[in-house]
C-alpha positions in Angstrom: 4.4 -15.1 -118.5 5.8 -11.9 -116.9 5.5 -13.3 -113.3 7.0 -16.7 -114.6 10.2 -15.0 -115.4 9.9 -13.2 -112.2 10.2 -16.3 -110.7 12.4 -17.7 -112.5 14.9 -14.7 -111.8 14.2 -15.7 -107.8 15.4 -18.8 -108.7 18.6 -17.7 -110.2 19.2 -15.2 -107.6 18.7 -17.7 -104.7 20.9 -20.3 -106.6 23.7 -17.7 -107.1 23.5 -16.3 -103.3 24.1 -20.4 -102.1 27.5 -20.3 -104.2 28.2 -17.0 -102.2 27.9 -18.3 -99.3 29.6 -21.9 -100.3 32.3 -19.5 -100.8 32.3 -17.8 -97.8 32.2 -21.1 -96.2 36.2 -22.1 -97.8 37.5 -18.9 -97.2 36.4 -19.5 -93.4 37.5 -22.6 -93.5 41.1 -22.0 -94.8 41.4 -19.1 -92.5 40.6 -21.4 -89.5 43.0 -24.0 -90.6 45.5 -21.6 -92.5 48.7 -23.7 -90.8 47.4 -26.8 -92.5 48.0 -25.4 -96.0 49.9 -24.0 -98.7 49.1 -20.3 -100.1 45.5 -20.6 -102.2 45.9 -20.3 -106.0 43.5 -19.1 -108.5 43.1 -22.5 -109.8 42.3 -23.9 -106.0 39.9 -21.0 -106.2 38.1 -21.9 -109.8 38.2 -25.7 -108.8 36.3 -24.9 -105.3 33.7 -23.4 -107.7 33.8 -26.4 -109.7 32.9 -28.3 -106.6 30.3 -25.7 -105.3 28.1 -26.0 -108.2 28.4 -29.9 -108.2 26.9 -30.0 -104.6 24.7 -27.1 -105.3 23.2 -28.8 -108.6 22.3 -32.2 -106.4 20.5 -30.2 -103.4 18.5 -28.3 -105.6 17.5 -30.0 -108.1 14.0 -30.5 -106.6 13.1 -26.9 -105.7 14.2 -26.2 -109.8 11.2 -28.3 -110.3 9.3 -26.5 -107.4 10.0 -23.0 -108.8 9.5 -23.4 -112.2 6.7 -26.3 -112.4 4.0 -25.0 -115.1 1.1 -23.9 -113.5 -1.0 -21.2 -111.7 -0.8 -23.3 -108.2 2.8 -22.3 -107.6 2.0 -18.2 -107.7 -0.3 -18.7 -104.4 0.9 -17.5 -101.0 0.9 -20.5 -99.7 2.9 -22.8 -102.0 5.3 -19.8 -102.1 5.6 -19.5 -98.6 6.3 -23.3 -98.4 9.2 -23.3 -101.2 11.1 -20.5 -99.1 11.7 -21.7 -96.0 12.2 -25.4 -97.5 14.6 -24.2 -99.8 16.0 -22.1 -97.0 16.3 -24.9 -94.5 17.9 -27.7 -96.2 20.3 -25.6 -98.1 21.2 -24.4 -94.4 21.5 -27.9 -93.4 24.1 -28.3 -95.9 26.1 -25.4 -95.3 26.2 -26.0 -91.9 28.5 -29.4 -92.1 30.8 -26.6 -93.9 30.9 -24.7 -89.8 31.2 -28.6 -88.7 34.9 -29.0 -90.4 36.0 -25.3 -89.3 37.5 -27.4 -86.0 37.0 -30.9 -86.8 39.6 -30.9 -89.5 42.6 -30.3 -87.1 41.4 -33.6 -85.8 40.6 -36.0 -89.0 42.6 -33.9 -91.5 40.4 -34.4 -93.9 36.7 -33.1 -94.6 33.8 -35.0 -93.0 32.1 -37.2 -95.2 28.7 -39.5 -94.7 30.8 -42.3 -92.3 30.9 -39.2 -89.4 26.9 -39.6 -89.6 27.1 -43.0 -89.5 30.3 -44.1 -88.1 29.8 -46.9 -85.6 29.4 -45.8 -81.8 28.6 -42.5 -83.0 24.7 -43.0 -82.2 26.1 -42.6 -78.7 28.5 -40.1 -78.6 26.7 -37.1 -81.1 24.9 -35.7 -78.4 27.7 -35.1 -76.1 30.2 -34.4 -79.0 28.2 -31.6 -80.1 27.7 -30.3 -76.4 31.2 -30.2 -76.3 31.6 -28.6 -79.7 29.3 -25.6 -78.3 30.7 -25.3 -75.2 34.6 -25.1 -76.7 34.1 -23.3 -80.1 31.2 -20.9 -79.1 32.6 -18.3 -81.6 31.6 -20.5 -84.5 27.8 -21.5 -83.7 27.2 -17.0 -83.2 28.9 -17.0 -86.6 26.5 -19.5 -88.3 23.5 -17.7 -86.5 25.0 -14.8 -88.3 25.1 -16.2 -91.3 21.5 -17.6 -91.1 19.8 -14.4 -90.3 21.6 -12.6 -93.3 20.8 -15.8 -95.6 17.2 -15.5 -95.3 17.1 -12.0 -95.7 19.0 -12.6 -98.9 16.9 -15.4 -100.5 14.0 -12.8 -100.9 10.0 -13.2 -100.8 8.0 -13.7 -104.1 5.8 -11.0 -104.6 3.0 -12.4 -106.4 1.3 -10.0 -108.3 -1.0 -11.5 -110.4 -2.7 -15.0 -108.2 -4.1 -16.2 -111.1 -2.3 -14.9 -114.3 -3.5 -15.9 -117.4 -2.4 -19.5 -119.2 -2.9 -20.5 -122.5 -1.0 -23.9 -123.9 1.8 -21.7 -125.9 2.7 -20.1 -122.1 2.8 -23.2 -120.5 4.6 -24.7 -123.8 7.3 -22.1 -122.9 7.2 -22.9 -119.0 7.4 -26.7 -119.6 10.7 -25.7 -122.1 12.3 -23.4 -119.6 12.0 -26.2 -116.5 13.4 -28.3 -119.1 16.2 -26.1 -120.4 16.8 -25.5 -116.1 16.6 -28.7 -114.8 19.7 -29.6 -117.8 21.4 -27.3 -116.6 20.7 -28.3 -112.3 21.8 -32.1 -113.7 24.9 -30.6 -115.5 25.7 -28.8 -112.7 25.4 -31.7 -110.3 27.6 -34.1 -112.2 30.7 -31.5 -112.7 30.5 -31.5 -116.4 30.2 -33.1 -119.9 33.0 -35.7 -118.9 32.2 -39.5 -119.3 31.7 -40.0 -115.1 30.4 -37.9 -112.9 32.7 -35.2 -110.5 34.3 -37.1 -107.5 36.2 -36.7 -104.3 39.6 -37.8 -106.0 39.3 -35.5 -108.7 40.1 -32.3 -106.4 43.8 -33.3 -107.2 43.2 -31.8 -110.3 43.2 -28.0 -109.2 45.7 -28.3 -106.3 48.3 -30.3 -104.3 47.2 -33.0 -102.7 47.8 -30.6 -99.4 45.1 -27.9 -100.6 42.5 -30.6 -101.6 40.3 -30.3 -98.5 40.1 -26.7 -99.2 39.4 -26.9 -103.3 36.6 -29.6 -101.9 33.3 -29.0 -100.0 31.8 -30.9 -96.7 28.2 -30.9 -98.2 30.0 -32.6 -101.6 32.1 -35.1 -99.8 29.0 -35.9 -97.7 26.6 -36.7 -100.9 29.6 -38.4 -102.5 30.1 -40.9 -99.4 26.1 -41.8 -99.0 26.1 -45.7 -98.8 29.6 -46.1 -99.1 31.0 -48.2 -96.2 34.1 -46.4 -95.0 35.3 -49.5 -92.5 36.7 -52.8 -93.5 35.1 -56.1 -92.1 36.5 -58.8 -90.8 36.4 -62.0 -93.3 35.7 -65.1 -92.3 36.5 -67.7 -95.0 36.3 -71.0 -92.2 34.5 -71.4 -89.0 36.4 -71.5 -85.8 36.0 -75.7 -85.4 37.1 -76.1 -89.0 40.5 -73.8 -87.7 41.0 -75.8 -84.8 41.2 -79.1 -87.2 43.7 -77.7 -89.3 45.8 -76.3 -86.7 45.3 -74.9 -83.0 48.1 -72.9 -81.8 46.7 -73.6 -78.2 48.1 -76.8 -76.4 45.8 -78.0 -73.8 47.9 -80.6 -71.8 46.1 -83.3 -69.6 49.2 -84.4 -67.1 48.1 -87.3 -65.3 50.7 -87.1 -62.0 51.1 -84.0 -59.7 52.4 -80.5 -60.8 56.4 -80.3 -59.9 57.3 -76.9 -58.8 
């Protein structure tokens, strides 16, 4: 049981070094676009947090389940090996979009959401866009490379001690409790709260002015929030174009039977 709460301390410390660097990631971001906004506030502070631990709560949710998962097969080398570096990449991933909206903001004025992934056209244009992004704003990609060295160094190795402790049903009683008692907490996390919905975009009004909500909000948030949300409006078409023309046509087609008069 003594290397389960060893792990289960990695897990917390890992968990607790992402909202680190999600804060690290607004205080960048404000100080890039500093002009755009009023003077931060504690409570733009506290509801960034808020915000943080939303987004962090839905992207880990599974590696609560891979850390703490009763059973010996999680203490091998292996398995361990495996959960770092995933839990290191795609937490990366979604910290990156944060670097994305350092310089794209002055453009949209607003953070990125899902619809920049999928925006139409944009299956044509990424590649070049993010040539260009390199090329223009090289300081920021040394800066993330920066930051990805010093997060991996950070999430720490397991150091398994015992590959094959000993498990009888009242240890993994306790271990199926405490994944229990975690993964509450992950889900809590992820929906912002006891309230009656889950947290949402519009509810960063609620710490700030409506001028300091993209920094109380989070580009890895906005971007889970907007998944499968359609961001353009379609074109209706209640009647088809011959069933139009019978009703009215605004376009005269004249048939004149003599020559044209200049």
């Amino acid at each position: 049981m003594n290397t389960y709460k060893e792990l289960v301390k990695l897990l917390f410390k890992r968990l607790f070094i992402v909202v680190l660097f999600f804060q690290l990631c607004r205080i960048s971001f404000y100080l890039f676009n500093k002009n755009s906004f009023d003077n931060l506030t504690l409570l733009n502070l506290l509801g960034g947090l808020h915000f943080d631990l939303s987004a962090i709560g839905y992207i880990n949710l599974i590696f609560i389940i891979g850390h703490l998962i009763p059973g010996n097969f999680k203490f091998n080398p292996g398995y361990q090996k495996g959960l770092k570096i995933s839990f290191y990449v795609i937490n990366l991933l979604f910290i990156a979009t944060n670097f994305v909206d350092f310089e794209y903001y002055k453009f949209t004025g607003r953070r990125s959401t899902f619809g920049l992934i999928t925006a139409s056209g944009m299956e044509n244009e990424i590649g070049g866009l993010i040539l260009s992004f390199l090329a223009e704003f090289w300081f920021i990609p040394l800066f993330f490379i920066a930051i990805s060295l010093l997060f991996w160094k950070l999430i720490g190795t397991f150091k398994i001690q015992e590959i094959n402790p000993k498990t009888d049903f009242k240890s993994l009683l306790k271990q199926t409790a405490i994944l229990i008692l975690c993964f509450g907490i992950g889900f809590l996390m992820a929906r912002g709260g006891f309230q009656k919905k889950p947290l949402k975009v519009v509810d960063a009004i609620s710490y700030g002015t409506t001028n300091n909500t993209p920094v109380i909000l989070n580009t890895p948030f906005c971007i889970l929030k907007t998944i499968g949300k359609k961001e353009t409006l379609e074109s209706p078409n209640f009647y088809k174009k011959a069933e139009l023309d019978a009703i009215f046509n605004p376009v005269v087609q004249t048939q004149p039977t003599l020559p044209q008069q200049k």
